[in-house]
C-alpha atoms as one frame of an Amber mdcrd trajectory, in Angstrom:
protein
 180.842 205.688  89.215 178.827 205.739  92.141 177.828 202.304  93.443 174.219
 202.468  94.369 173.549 199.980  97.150 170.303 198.822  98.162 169.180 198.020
 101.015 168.791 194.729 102.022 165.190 193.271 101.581 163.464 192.742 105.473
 161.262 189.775 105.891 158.396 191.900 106.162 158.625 192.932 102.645 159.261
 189.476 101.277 155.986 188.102 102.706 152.882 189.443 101.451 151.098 192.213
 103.140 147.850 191.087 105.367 144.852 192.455 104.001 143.681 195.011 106.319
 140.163 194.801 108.276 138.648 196.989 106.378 139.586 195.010 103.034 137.829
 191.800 103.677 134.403 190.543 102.624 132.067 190.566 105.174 130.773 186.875
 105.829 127.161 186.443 106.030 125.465 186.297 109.022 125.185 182.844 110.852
 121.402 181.252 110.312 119.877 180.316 113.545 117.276 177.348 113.292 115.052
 176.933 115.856 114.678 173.179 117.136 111.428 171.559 118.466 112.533 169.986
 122.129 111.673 166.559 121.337 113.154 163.465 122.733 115.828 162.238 119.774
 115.096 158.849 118.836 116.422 155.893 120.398 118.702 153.463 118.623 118.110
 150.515 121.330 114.359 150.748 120.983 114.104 150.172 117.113 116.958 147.833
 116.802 114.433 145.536 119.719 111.433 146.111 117.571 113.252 144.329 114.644
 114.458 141.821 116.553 111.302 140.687 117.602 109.441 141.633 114.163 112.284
 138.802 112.447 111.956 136.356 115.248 107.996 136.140 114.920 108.238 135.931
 110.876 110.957 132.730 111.515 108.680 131.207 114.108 106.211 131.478 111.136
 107.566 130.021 108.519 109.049 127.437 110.713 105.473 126.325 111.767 103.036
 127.671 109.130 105.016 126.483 106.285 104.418 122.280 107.486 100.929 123.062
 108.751 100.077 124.141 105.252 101.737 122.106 103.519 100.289 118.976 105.700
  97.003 120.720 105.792  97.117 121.525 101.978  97.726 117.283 101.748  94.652
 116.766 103.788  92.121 118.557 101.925  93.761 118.044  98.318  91.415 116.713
  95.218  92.228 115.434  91.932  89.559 115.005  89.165  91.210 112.655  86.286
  89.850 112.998  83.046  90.281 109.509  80.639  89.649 109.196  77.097  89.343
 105.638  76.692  90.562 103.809  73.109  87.284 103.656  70.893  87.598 101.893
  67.600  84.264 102.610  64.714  83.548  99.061  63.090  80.858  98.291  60.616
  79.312  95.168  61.424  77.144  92.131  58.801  77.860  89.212  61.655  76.296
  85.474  61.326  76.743  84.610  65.249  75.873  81.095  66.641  74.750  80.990
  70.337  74.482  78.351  72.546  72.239  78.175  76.084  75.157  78.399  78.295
  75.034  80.496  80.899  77.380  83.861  80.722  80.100  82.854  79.000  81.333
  81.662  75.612  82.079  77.900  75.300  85.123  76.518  74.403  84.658  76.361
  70.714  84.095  80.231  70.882  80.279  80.161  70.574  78.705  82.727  72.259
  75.944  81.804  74.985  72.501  83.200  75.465  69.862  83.576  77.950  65.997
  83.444  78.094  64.309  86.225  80.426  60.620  85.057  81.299  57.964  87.813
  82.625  54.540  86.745  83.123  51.680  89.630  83.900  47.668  89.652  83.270
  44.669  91.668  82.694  41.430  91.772  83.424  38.465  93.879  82.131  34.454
  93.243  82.923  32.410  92.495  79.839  28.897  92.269  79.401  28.020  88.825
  79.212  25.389  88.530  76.164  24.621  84.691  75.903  25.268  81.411  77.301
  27.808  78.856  77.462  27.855  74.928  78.130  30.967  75.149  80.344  32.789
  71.938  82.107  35.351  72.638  84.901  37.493  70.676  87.006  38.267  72.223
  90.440  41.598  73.035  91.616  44.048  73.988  94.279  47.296  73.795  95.767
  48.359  71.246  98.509  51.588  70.585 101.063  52.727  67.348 100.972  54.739
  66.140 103.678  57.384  63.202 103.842  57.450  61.627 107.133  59.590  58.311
 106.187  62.664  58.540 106.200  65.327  61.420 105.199  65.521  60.339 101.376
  63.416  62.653  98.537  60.778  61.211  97.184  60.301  61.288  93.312  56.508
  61.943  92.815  56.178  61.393  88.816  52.791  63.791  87.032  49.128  62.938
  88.006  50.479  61.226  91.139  46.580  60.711  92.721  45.923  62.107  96.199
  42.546  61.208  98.182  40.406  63.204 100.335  37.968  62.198 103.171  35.611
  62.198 100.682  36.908  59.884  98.200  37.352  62.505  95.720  40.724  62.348
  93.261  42.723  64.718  92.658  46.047  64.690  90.433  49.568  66.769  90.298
  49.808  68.599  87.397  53.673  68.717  87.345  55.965  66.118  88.730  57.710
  66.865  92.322  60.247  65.842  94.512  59.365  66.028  98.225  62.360  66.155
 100.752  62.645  63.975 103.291  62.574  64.165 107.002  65.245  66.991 108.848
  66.175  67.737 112.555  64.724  71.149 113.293  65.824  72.147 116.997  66.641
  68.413 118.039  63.101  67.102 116.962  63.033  65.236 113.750  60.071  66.981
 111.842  59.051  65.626 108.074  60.206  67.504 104.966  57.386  69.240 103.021
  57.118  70.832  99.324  53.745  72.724  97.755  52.153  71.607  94.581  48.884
  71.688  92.334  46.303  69.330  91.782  43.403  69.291  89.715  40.485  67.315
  90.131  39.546  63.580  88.208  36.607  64.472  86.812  34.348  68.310  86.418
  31.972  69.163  88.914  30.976  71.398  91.966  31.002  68.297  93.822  35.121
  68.559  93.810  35.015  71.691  95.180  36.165  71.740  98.806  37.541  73.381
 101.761  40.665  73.176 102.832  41.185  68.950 103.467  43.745  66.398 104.111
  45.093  63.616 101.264  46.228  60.121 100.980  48.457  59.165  98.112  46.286
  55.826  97.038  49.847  54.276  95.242  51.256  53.777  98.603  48.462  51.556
 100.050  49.745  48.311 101.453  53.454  49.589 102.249  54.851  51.672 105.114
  54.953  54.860 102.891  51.218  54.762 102.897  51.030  56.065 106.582  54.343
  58.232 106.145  53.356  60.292 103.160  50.486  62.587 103.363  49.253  66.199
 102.356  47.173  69.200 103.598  45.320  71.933 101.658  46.816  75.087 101.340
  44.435  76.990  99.627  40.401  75.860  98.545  39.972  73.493  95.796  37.627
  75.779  93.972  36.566  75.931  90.104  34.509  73.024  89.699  31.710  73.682
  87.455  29.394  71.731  84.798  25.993  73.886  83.061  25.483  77.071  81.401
  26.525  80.152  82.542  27.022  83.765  80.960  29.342  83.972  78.326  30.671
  86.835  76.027  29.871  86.897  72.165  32.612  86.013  70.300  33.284  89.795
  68.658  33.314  91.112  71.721  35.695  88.339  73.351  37.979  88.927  70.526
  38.021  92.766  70.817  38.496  92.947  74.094  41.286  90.171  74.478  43.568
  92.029  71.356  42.883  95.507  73.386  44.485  93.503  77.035  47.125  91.951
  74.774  48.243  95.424  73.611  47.993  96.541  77.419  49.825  93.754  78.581
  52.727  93.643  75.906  53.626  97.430  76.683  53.984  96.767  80.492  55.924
  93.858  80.079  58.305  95.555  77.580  58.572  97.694  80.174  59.122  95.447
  82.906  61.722  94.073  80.581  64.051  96.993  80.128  64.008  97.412  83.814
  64.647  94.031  84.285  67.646  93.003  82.196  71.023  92.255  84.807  73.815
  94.285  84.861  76.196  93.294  82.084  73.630  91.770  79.536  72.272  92.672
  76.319  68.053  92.219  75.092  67.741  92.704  71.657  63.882  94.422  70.825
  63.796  91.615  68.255  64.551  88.635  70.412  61.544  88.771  72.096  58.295
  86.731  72.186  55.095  86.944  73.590  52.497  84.725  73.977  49.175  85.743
  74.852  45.996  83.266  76.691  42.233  84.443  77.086  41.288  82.786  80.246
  38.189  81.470  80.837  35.439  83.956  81.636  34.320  83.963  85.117  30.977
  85.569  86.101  30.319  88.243  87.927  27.912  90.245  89.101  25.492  92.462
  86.910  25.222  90.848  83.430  28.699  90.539  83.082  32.212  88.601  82.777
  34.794  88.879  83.715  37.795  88.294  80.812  41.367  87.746  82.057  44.111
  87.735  79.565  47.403  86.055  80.322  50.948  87.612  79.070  53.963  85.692
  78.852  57.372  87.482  77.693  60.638  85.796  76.447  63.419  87.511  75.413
  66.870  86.463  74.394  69.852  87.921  76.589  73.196  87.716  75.898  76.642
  88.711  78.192  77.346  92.156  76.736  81.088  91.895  77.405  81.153  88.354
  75.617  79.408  89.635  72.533  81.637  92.481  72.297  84.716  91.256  72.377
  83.676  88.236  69.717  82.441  90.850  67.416  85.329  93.302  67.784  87.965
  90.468  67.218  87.720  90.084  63.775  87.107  93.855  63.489  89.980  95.589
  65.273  93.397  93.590  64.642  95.576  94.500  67.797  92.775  94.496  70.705
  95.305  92.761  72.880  93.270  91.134  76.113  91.544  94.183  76.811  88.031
  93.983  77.622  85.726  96.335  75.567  82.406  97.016  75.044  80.163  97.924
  72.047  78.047 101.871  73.110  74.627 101.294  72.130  73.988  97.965  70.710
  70.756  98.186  70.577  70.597 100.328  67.725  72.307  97.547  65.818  69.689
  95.187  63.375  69.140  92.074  65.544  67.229  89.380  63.017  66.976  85.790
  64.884  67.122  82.914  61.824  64.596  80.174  61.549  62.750  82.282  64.275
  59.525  80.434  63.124  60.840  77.224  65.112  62.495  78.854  68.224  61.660
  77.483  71.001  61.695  79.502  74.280  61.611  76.639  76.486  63.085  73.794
  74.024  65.916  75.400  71.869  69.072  74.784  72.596  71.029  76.612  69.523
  70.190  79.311  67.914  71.623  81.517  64.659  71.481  85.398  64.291  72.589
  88.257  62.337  74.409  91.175  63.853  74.309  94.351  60.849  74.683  97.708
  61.433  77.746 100.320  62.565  78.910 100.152  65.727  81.592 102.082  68.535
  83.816  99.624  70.286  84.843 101.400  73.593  88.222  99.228  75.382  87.367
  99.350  78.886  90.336  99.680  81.910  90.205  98.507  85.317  89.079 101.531
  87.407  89.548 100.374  90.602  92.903  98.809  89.742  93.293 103.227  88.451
  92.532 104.534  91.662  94.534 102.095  93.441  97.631 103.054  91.212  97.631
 106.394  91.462  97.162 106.812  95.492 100.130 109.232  96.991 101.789 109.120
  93.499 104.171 112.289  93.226 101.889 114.835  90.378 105.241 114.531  88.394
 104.993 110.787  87.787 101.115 109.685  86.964 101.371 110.006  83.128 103.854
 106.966  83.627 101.028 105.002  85.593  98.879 105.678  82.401 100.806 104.129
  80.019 100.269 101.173  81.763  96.846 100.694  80.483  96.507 100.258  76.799
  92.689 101.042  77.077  93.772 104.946  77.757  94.726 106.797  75.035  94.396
 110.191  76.626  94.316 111.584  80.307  94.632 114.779  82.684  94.856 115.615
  85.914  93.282 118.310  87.712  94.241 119.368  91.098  93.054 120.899  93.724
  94.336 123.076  95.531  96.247 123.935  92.108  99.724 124.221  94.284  99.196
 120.312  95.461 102.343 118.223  93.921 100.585 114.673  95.291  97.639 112.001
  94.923  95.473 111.948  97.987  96.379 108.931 100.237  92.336 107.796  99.986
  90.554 107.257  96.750  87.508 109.202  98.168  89.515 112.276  96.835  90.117
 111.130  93.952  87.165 111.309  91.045  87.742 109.722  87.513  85.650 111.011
  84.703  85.492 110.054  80.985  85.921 112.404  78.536  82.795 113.580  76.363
């Protein structure tokens, strides 16, 4: 059998075959982009700009953040709203009151006040008859203590003497001072007064004249004590003159009355001091038709006098003796009753009060009533300067009388009290 050889394998044929030119794909042709000539950006130049843009916003907060902060402190406001403790009490109170001034006595009365207004009124009448009339002449005087430095004691119708041997006598007892060194000179001590005359009578009437007291004659004090005129002693008068009839004197002294008792109401309610109370129904008036003076053209001239008295008491003192056997745990706060004058204000056994004389008096309190506990506001304000926003509730519960409060600030941010209580504005709540 014929061996068949083969030849041996060349490397040629064991690698594979390149692919001949003409067998490959054809790659696409390259794309050509066409490039603006414009500087490329530099990376020095921006990294620079940032640089600079970080070192400004560091600078910034470094500087800006205090000075608005500080600035922030400077201008900041707080408005506190408090709701103070207000208790509703019904009130049927028999209160005694003593004339003490301001504040309740030891036994726990409460003390009272008299307010005195005086005002008057005049309107011309026509004078339609006569009147026998008899007048003493009057005026007021300086007396003048020249003895020694000691007051003198001058007791009621103490006579003085003019020129003229006329009389005249004080109408209220005095006490004139006695001599004082004004600018090294020793110069007498001196007090004013009224007299009226002995007897009626133009012939009292005078200009103005000097006086001797007759009850010093014979001793030193005679030549020592002494008085002047101050004004004319004028009013002396005995006769007839023009009168008003009796209707018309009583019509038109009730229409003055009426005149003068709404001014001096008025007068009153402006007139009452801080912290008191004037009940409508604690006050009196008392009402005097002068004597008519003529005047020209057929008629008088009618003056009415008005005298007002009313009965004040401390507000806080009242208050708190009403509300203490009202409101069992008031503690020592002081408080105050809104609107007391709506409450019924009856004075007992007014028929024998007094305005000058009384000493004691009883009344009823009746009616309801709002009992507001007050707190120290200045004492507030003081508390609560450059106190951290966090911690003022804590400063409230220090005062019983606050039941409620809030703080408002301004600018909203703002975490402290101003340092000055000009910034700081407390309200109460509605």
């Amino acid at each position: 059998m014929e061996e068949i050889r083969r030849p041996k394998p060349s490397l040629s044929d064991v690698l594979p075959k390149a692919s001949s030119p003409q067998s490959r794909t054809p790659k696409p042709a390259a794309r050509v982009e066409v490039v603006e000539d414009r500087p490329a950006p530099s990376r020095r130049s921006g990294s620079s700009f940032g640089k600079k843009l970080f070192f400004w916003l560091v600078i910034i907060i470094i500087i800006g953040g205090p000075l608005v902060f500080y600035t922030s402190r400077a201008f900041t406001r707080v408005k506190v709203t408090v709701e103070q403790r207000n208790v509703d009490i019904v009130l049927d109170e028999t209160v005694i009151a003593k004339r003490i001034p301001l504040t309740a006595s030891s036994t726990g009365e409460i003390g009272f006040q008299m307010m005195t207004l005086e005002s008057t009124e005049t309107q011309a009448v026509d004078a339609s008859g006569t009147e026998k009339v008899a007048e003493k002449a009057r005026g007021e005087i300086i007396i003048y203590n020249d003895f020694n430095a000691e007051p003198q004691q001058l007791v009621i119708n103490t006579r003085f003497e003019s020129p003229a041997g006329k009389i005249y006598h004080l109408t209220t007892p005095v006490s004139v001072p006695g001599q004082k060194m004004v600018d090294g000179k020793l110069t007498p001590g001196s007090v004013s007064a009224t007299v009226v005359a002995d007897a009626a009578g133009e012939s009292y009437n005078s200009a103005p004249t000097d006086f001797k007291i007759p009850g010093f004659k014979g001793s030193p004090r005679y030549d020592k004590f002494y008085a002047r005129s101050k004004t004319p002693l004028a009013g002396g008068f005995v006769g007839e003159r023009a009168s008003v009839a009796v209707a018309d004197r009583e019509r038109v002294s009730r229409e003055l009355e009426s005149v003068l008792k709404d001014r001096l109401l008025k007068e009153a309610a402006t007139s009452v001091p801080p912290g008191f109370i004037l009940f409508g129904e604690g006050a009196f008036f008392d009402f005097e038709t002068l004597a008519a003076n003529a005047a020209s053209g057929g008629t008088t001239n009618l003056t009415v006098k008005g005298a007002f008295n009313g009965i004040m008491f401390d507000r806080l003192e009242l208050s708190r003796y009403l509300a203490g056997s009202k409101i069992q745990d008031l503690g020592t706060s002081p408080v105050s009753i809104l609107e007391p004058e709506k409450l019924t204000f009856d004075l007992l056994s007014a028929e024998t009060f007094d305005t000058k004389l009384t000493q004691t008096i009883r009344f009823k309190l009746t009616g309801p009533a709002k009992v507001v506990c007050i707190y120290d506001e200045k004492q507030l304000l003081s508390d609560l300067l450059g106190k951290k926003r966090n911690d003022y509730q804590k400063i409230f519960t220090q005062y019983p009388s606050i039941t409620r409060a809030t703080a408002e600030f301004t600018p909203p941010w703002a975490n402290q009290f101003p340092d000055t209580t000009d910034r700081i504005a407390i309200v109460d709540a509605l």
